[in-house]
N, C-alpha and C positions, 0 to 999 in steps of 0.2 A: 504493500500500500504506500509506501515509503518513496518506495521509487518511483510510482504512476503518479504520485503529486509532485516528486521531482520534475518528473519528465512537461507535463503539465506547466510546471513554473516555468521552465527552461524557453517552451514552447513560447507562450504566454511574453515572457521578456524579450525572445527574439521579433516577435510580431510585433513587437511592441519597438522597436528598435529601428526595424525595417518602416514605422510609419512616422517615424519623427520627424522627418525632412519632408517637404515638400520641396523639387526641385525646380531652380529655375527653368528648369526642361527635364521632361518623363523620358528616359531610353524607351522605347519600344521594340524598334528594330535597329540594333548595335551591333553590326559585325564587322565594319570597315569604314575607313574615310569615306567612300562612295556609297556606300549601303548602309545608312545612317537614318534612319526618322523618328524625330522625337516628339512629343507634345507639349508648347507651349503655354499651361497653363492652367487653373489649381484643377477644372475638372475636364474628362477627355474630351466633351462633348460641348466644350467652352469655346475652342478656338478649333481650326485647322490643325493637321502637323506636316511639322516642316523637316526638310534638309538639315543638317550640322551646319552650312552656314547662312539657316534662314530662310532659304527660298521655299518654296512652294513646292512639298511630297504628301500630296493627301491620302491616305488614309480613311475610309469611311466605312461609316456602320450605320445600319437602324434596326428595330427589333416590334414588331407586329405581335402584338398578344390582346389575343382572342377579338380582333381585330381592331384593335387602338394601335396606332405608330406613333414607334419615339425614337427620336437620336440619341443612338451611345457615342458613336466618335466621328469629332467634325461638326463644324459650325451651322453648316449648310444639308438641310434646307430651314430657314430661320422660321419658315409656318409651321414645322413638326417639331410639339413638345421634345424637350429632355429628358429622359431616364434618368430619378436622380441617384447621382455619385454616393453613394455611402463610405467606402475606403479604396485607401490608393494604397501599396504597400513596395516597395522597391528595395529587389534584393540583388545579390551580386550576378544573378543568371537568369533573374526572374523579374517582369514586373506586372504585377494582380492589379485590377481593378474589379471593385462588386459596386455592383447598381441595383438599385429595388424599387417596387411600383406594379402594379396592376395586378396583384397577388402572386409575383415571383420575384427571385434573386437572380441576377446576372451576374455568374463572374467570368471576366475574361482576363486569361493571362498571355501575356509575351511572351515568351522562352527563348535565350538564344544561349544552347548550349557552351558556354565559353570555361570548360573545364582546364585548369592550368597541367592537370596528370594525364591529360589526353591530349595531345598536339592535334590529333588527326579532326578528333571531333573540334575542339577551337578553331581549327582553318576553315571549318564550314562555314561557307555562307547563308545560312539557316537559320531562319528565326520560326515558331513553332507557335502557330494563334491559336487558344482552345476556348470554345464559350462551353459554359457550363449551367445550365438550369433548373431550377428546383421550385415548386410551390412551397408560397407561405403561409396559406389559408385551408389547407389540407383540400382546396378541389382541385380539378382536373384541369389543366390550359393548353389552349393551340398557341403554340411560337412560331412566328417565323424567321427566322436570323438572316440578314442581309450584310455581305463587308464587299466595300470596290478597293483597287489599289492604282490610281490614277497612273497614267503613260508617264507623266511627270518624272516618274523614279528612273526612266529609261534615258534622259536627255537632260543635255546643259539646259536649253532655253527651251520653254514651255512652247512655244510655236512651231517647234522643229518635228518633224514626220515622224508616225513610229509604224510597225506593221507587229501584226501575230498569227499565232499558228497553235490551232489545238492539237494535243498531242497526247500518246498514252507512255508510259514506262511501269514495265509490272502491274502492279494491281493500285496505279495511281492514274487518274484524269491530271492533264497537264495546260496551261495556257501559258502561251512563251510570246511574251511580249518584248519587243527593243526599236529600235532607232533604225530608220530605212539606210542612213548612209554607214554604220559602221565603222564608224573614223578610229579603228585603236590604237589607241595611247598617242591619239596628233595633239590633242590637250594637254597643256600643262598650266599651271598655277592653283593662285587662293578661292577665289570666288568662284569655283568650277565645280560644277558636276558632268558624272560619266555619260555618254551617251554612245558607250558601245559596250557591246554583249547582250542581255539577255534574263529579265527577270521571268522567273517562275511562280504563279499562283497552283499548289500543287495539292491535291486533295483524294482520301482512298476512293477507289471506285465505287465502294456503296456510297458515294455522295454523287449530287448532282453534278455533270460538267460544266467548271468552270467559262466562262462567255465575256467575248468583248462586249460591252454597254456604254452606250451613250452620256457623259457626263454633263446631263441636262437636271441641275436638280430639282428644279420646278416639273418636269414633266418626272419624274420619278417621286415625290412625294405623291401626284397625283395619283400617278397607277398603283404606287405601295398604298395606297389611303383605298383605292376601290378594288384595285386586280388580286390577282393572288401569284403565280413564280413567272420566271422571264423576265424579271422587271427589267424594263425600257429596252428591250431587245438589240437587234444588231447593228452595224453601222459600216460603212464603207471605209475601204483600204488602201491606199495609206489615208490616217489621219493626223491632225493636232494631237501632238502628246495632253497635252490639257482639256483637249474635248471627251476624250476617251478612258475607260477605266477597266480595268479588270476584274471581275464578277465572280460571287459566289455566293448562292443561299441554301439556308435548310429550313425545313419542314418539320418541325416536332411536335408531333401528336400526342397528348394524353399526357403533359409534364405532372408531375406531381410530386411531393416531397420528397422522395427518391432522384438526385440530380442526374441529367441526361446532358453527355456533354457531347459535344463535336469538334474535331480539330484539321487545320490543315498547315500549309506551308509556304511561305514568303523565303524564297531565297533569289542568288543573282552568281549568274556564270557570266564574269568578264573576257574570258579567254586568256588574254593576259591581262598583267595586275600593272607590272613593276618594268619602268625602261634602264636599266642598272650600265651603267658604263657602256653605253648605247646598242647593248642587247636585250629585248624582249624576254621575260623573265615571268612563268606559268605559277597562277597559283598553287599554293603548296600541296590543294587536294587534289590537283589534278599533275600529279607529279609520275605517276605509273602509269599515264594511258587514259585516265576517266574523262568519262565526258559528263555533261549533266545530270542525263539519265541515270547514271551509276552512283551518283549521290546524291539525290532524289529517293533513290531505291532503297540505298543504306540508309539514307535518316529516316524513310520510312518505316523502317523495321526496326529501329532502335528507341524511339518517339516512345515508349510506355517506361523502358529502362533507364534514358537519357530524364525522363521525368523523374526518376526515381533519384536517380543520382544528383540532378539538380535540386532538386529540396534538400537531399542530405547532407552535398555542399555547401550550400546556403544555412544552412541552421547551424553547421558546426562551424564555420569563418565567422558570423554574427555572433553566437556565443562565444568565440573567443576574441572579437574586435569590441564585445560589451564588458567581455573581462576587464580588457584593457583600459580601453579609456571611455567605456559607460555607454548608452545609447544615442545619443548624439553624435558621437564619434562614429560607432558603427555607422549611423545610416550612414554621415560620410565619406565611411571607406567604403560602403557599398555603391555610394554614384561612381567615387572615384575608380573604382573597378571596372563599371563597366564604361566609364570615358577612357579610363585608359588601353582597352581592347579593341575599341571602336576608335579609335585613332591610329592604328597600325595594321597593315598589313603584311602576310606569311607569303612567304612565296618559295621556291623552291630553285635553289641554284646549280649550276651547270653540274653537279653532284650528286643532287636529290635532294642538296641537308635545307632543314627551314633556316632561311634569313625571314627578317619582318622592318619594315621603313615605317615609321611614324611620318604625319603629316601635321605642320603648322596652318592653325585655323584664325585668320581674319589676320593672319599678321603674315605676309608676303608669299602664303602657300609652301616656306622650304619644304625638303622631305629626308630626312635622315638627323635633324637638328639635334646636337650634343645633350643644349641647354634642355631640350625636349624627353627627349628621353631616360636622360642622367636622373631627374624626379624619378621616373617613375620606375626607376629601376627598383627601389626596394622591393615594391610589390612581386615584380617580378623576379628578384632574388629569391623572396621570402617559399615561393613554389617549386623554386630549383634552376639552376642555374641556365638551364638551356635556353631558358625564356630570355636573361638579360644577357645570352650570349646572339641571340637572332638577332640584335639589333647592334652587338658591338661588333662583329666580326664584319660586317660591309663595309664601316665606318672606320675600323683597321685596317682597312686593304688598302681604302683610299687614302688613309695620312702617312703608308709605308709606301707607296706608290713613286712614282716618280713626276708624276704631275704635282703634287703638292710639296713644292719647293720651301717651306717653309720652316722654323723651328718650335713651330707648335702647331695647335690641333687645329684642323678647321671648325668652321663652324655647321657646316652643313653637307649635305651631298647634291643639293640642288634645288629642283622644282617639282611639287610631287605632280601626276608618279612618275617624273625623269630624276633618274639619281645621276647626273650625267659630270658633277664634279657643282663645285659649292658654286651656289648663286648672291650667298649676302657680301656685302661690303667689298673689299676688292678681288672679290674672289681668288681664284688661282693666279691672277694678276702683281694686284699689288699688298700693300699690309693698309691699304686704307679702312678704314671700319671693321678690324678683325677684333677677334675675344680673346688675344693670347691667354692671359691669367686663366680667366673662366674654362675653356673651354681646355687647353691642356690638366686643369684642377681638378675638371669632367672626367676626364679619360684614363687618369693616372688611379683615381680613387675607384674608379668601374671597373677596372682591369684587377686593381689589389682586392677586392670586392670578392670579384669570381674567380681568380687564383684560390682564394682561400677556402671558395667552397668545391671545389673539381681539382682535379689533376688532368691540365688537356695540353701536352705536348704542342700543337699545331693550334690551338689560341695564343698559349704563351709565346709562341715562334714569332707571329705576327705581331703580337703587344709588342716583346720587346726590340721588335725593327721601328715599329714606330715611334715606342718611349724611350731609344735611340736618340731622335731629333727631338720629340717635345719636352722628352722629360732632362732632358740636357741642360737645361738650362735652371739655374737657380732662382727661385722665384725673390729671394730677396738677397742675395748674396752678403751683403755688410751686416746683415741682423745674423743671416749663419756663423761669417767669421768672429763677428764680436761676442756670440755664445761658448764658440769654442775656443777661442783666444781667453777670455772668462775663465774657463773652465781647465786652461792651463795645457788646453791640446792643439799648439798648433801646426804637430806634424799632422794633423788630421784634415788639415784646412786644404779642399780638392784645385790644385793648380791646374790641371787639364781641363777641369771643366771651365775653370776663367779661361785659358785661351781661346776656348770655343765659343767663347759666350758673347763675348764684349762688344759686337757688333752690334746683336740684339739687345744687351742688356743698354745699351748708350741711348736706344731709342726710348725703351721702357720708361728711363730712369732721369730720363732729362730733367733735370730743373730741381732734382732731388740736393739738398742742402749734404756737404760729406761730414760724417760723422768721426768728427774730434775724438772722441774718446776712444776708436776705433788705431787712432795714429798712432794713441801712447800706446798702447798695446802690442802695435805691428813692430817687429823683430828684425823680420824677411822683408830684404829692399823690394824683392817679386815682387810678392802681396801688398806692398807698400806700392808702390808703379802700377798695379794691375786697377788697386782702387782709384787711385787717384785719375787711370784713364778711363774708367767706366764714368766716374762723374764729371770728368772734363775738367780737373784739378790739377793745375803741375806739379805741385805735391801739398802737405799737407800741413 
């Protein structure tokens, strides 16, 4: 009995943990910079949802019981009541909403499988919608569930063409929608979304087939208010990604306080992800030969166990992020988790092995950024090292490389998704607007980081060609020597590295005042000469 009220409290604090935050934006679908839409605002059915930077990715829903219509997700159509929102709950793989009204509950959850002990399943681009409903008045109700997923998701700009194609794989109904011109990876920058590859609305065959629908929402409250399924039927090809949406309804007969749930599948096959040193570079799940279908397939048969193991990931990370620093804290390692997944992508290199590029949002689009990833490395330490190795090993290639003339780290790999060599400040050019300090301080503490949790021959290889050039330099040299001059050791005081250094160290250090007490000290004419030419002092 002891335990069953443990268990209970445990349960009880972690929900209670996961509803403390209200975010400035709901994750929904967080799988990737491009495949990103979230909900702007306290309840789903308040506002539109949008893209990660804002634009226009709708999302919509309404829900027919026993023939009264309401909106659960999406602003539009402004004549059809709201369903109202009762709880929002946002966990690290999961985000629940419950709505109630007209003698039932709705709960719909998001799922995007983002296991840190599963690489295979986190590469998917999969997000997992399940409505679930139940009476509250103990009689019987007709439901009808209605969700689109606007062309919008397939294209930079809302005007741009898109086409589709029904399709089957295994024992799933498929709608494959994307963009007539298929430009891959000709985009790059901040303000951009994808418009090449291929979103999938995918759903088991005892469901109805998914259908392209007209994104008219005034003639679509009308016929959801009078008709019964089809709703707003077909439309001509090619169309406006923003006229057009991706369709799917269910039919539930006789709900009753026994819940009846239904689920299907929002994912997106880009074909390629990542442009890496100006080759074309496949997502990581399609690294053996898959094509869509084959992962469609697979997360269709995993969908009851992946449920299972996301809840239990979820409860035991919150109960241990509530240990820590209490529930307020949790919720925010729980946004922050799944921002931090949904801002990088896995990809698979000339190898097989995962690499993954994070993307800067509203600040110049880079893609590979030190300062970016270096945060959030703990998280990804904290699950094992591989995770904060996908993102340093690209970033090592390019600061051992021989483009990057420099003595320290760059700042970036480029424009996402070209990783094509650093885009900020002088790039490979010049040291105009670079991050020497920060960004070699980045690399040096990331590398000692996962050193210390792995033994990997061929990381260390590559650090230490790089921490060769960056780490060569001492970041404050006169405060080293006057600690160990101090301290009575100054056969210890590294003369090699001042001769390598003074170049760079004269820029750094210009205008720096030399430090007197540093003179009495020095013994060695060297070290006496060497400072005095780093601060532009004929002596001392």
């Amino acid at each position: 009995m002891k335990l069953a009220w443990l268990s209970i409290f445990c349960l009880a604090t972690n929900l209670l943990a996961a509803e403390t935050l209200r975010p400035p934006a709901v994750p929904l679908v967080a799988c990737d910079p491009y495949f990103s839409v979230w909900s702007p605002a306290d309840n789903l059915n308040d506002a539109d949802t949008v893209h990660w930077t804002g634009k226009p990715h709708r999302l919509s829903s309404f829900v027919k019981i026993d023939g009264q219509s309401f909106r659960v997700m999406g602003a539009e159509p402004k004549g059809m009541p709201a369903l109202k929102q009762t709880r929002l709950s946002v966990w690290p793989t999961r985000t629940i909403y419950e709505f109630e009204g007209a003698g039932v509950v709705l709960t719909l959850t998001f799922m995007t499988p983002a296991l840190p002990d599963d690489l295979e399943v986190l590469s998917w681009p999969v997000t997992y919608v399940t409505y679930e409903v139940r009476a509250t008045d103990r009689k019987t109700h007709h439901v009808i569930i209605y969700f689109d997923a606007s062309g919008e998701l397939t294209v930079n700009e809302p005007g741009q063409q898109v086409v589709w194609k029904n399709e089957q794989a295994g024992d799933l109904n498929l709608l494959k929608v994307g963009s007539e011109d298929q430009s891959v990876l000709q985009k790059k920058g901040d303000d951009i979304r994808i418009d090449w590859g291929y979103l999938y609305l995918a759903a088991p065959s005892c469901s109805p087939e998914p259908w392209m629908n007209t994104f008219d929402r005034q003639r679509q409250q009308t016929f959801f208010a009078t008709g019964g399924s089809g709703l707003g039927g077909s439309t001509l090809m090619p169309a406006n990604a923003d006229t057009v949406s991706a369709s799917l309804e269910y039919q539930l007969h006789q709900v009753g306080t026994k819940p009846t749930s239904r689920w299907f599948m929002l994912a997106y096959d880009d074909l390629y992800s990542i442009r890496y040193m100006r080759k074309n570079l496949r997502p990581y799940w399609r690294r053996n030969g898959w094509e869509a279908s084959d992962l469609l397939k697979a997360a269709a048969k995993q969908y009851e166990s992946l449920a299972k193991r996301c809840a239990a990931f979820d409860k035991e990370l919150m109960a241990d992020l509530t240990k820590t620093g209490g529930e307020k804290y949790a919720a925010i390692c729980a946004l922050a988790y799944r921002q931090c997944f949904a801002a990088g992508k896995f990809v698979a290199d000339a190898n097989g092995q995962p690499i993954s590029f994070c993307k800067e949002n509203h600040s110049n689009g880079c893609i590979g950024t030190s300062d970016v990833f270096y945060p959030m490395a703990p998280q990804f330490l904290l699950f094992g090292p591989t995770l904060a190795k996908s993102f340093l090993v690209p970033f090592m290639n390019y600061a051992a490389s021989e483009r990057w003339k420099f003595l320290f780290a760059p700042h970036d790999l480029g424009q996402y998704p070209h990783a094509n060599g650093q885009r900020y400040g002088g790039g490979e050019r010049t040291e105009e607007n670079q991050m020497p300090v920060e960004e070699s301080g980045n690399m040096i503490l990331l590398v000692a980081a996962i050193a210390n949790a792995v033994d990997d021959d061929d990381l260390m290889a590559v650090a230490r060609s790089a921490a060769a050039r960056i780490g060569s330099l001492p970041l404050d040299p006169v405060r080293t020597t006057k600690r160990l001059l101090l301290a009575g050791r100054a056969e210890a005081v590294d003369l090699t590295i001042y001769d390598q250094s003074f170049s760079v160290q004269r820029k750094l250090v210009s205008g720096y005042e030399v430090d007197i007490e540093i003179c009495d000290l020095i013994h060695t004419d060297r070290i006496r000469c060497d400072l005095s030419e780093i601060y532009g002092k004929a002596e001392c």
